[in-house]
OpenMM code with the backbone's topology and positions (N, CA, C; nanometers):
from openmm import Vec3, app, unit

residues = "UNK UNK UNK UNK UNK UNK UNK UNK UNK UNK UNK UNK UNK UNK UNK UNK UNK UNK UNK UNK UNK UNK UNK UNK UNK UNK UNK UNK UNK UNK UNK UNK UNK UNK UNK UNK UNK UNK UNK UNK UNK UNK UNK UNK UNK UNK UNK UNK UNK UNK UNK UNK UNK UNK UNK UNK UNK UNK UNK UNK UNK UNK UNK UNK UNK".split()
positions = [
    Vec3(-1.6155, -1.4328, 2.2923),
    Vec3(-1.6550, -1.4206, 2.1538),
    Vec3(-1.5443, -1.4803, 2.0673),
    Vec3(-1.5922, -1.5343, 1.9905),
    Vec3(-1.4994, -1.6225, 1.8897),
    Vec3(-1.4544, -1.4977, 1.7703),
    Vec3(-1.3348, -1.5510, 1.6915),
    Vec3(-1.2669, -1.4841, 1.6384),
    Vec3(-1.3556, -1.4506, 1.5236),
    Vec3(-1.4261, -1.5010, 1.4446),
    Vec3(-1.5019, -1.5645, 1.3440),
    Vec3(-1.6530, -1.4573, 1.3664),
    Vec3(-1.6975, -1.4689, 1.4988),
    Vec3(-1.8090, -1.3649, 1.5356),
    Vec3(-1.7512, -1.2290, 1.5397),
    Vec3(-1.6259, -1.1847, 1.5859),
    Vec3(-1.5683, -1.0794, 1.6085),
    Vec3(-1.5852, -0.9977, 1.4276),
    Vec3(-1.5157, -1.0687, 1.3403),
    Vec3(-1.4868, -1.0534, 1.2107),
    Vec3(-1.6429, -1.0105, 1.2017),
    Vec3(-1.7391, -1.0846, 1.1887),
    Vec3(-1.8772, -1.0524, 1.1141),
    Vec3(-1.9157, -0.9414, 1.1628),
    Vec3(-1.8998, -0.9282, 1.3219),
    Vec3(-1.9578, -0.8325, 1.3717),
    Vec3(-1.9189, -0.7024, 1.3298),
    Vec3(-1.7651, -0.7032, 1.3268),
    Vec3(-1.6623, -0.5428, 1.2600),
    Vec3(-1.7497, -0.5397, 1.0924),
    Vec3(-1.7663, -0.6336, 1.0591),
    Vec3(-1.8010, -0.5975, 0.9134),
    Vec3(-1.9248, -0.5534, 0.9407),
    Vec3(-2.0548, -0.5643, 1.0130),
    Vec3(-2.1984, -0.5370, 1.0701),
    Vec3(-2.1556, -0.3783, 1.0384),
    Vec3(-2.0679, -0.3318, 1.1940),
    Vec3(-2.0123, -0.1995, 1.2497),
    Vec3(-2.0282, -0.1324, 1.1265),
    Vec3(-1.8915, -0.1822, 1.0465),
    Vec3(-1.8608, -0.0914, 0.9207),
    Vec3(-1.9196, -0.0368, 0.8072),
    Vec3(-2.0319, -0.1731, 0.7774),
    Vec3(-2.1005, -0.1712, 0.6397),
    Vec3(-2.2393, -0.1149, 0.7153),
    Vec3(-2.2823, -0.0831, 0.8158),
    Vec3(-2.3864, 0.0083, 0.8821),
    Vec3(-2.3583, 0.1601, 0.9005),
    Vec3(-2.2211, 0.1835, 0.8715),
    Vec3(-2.1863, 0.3378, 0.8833),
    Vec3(-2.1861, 0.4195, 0.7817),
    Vec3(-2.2047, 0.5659, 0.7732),
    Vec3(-2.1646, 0.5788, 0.6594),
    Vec3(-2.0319, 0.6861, 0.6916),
    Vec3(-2.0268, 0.6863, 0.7812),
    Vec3(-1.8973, 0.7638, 0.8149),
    Vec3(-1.7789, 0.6759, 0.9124),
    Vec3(-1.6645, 0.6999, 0.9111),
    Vec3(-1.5594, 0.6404, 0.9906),
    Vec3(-1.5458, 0.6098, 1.1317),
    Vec3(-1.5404, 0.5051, 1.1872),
    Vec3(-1.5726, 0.4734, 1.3053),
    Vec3(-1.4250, 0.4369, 1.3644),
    Vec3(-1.4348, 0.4946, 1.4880),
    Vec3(-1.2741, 0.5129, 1.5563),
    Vec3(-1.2648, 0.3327, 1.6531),
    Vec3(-1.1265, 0.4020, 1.6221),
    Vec3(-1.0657, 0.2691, 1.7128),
    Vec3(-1.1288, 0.2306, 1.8198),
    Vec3(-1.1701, 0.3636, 1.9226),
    Vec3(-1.1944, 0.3021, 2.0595),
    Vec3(-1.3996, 0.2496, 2.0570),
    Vec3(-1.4504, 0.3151, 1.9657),
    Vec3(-1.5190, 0.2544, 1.9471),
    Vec3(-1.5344, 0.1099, 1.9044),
    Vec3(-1.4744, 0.0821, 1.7944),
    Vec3(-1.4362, -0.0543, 1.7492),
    Vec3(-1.3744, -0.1012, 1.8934),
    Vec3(-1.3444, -0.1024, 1.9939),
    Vec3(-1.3211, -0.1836, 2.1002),
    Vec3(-1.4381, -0.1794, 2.2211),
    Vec3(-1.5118, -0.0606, 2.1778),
    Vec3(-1.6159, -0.0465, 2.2748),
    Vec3(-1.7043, -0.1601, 2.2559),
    Vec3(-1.7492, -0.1709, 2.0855),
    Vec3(-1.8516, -0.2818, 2.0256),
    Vec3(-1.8166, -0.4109, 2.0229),
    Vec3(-1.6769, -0.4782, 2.0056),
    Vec3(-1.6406, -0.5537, 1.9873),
    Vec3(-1.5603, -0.5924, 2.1604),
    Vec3(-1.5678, -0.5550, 2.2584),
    Vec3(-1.5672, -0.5649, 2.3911),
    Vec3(-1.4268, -0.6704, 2.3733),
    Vec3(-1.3266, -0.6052, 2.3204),
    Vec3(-1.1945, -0.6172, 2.3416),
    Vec3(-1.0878, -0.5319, 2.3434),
    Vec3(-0.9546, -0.5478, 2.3171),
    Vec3(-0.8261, -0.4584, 2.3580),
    Vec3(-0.8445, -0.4460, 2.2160),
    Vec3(-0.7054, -0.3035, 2.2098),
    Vec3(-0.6670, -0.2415, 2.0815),
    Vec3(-0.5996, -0.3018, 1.9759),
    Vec3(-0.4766, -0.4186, 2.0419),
    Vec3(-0.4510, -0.5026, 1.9361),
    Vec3(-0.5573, -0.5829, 1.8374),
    Vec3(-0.6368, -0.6678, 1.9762),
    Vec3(-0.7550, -0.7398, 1.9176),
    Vec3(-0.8280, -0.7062, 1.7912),
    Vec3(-0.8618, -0.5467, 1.8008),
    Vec3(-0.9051, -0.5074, 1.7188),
    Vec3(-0.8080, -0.5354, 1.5948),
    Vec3(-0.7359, -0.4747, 1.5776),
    Vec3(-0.6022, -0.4643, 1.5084),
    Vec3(-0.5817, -0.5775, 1.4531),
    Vec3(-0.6028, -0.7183, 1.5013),
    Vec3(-0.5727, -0.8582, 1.4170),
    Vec3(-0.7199, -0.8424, 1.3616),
    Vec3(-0.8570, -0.8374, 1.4228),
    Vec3(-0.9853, -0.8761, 1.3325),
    Vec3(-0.9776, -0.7746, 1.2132),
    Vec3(-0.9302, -0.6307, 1.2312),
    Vec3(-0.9311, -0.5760, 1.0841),
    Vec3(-0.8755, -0.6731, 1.0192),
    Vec3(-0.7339, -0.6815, 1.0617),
    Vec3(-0.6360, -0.7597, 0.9631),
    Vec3(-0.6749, -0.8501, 0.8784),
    Vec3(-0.7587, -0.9910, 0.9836),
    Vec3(-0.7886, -1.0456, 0.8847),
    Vec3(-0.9189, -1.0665, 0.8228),
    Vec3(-1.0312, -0.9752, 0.8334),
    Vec3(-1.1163, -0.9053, 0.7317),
    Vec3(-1.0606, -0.9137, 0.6281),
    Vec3(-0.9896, -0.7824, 0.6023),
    Vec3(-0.9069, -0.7743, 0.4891),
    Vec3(-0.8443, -0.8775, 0.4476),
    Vec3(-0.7259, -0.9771, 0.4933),
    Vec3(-0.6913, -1.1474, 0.4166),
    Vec3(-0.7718, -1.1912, 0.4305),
    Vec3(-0.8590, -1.2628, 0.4811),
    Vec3(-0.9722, -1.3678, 0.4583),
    Vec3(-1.0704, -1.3372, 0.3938),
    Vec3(-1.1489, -1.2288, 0.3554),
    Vec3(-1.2365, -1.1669, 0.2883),
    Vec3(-1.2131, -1.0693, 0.1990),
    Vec3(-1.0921, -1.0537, 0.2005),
    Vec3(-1.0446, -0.9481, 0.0736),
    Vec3(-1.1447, -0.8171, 0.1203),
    Vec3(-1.1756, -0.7241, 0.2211),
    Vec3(-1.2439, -0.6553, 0.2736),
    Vec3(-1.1714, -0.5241, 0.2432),
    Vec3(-1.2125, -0.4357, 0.1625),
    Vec3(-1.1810, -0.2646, 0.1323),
    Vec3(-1.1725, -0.1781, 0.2890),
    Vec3(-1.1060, -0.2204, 0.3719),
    Vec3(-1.0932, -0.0955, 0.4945),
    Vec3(-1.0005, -0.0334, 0.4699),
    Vec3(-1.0609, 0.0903, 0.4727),
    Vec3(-0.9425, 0.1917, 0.4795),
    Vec3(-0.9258, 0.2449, 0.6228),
    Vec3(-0.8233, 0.3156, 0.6398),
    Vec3(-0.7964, 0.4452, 0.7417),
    Vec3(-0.8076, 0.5574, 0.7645),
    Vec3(-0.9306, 0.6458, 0.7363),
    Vec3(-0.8914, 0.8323, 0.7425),
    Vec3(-0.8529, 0.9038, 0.8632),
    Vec3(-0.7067, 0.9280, 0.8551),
    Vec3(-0.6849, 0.9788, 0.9775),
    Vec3(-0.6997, 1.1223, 0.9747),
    Vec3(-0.7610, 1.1970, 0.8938),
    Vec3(-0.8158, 1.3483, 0.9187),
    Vec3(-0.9487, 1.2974, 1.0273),
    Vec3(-1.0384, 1.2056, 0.9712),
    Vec3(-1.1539, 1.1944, 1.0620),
    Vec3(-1.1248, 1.0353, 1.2138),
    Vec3(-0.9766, 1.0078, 1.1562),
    Vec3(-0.9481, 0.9046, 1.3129),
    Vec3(-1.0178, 0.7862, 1.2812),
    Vec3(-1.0405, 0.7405, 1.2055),
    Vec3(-1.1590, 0.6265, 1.1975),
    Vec3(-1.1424, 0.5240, 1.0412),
    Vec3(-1.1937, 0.4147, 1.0651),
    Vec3(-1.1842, 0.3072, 0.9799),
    Vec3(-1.3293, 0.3064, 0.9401),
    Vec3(-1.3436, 0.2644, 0.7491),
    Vec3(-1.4317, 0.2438, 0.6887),
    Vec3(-1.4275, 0.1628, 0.5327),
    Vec3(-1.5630, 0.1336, 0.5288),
    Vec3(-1.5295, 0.0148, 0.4055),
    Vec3(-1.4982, 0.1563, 0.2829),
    Vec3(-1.4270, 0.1324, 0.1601),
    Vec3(-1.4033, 0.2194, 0.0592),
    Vec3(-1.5221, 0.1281, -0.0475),
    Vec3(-1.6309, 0.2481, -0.0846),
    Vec3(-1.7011, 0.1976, -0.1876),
    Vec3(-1.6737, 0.2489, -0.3230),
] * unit.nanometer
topology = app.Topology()
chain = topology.addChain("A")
for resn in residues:
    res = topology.addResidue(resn, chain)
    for name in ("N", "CA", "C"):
        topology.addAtom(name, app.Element.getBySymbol(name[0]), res)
């Protein structure tokens, strides 16, 4: 999977939830390692200027509306 599909797809994940979706999920869907994940947030957020936050009471990443 290309870097570019990875990105659309995390944004699919995110903007389909309405609650916080954990890391290991985000590697379950996106059928890569933990860093991996870790650069496609990243650059969500720089390349798309993308609102993810972190709630670590609920462990999980989500868009802030």
């Amino acid at each position: 999977m290309s870097n570019l599909q990875r990105i659309y797809q995390l944004h699919r994940i995110l903007a389909s939830r309405t609650l916080p979706v954990s890391h290991q999920t985000l590697e379950e869907h996106l059928e890569c390692s933990r860093a991996t994940v870790n650069r496609t947030i990243e650059s969500l957020r720089l390349y798309f200027n993308a609102p993810i936050l972190y709630d670590r009471e609920r462990n999980g990443y989500y868009y802030d509306t």
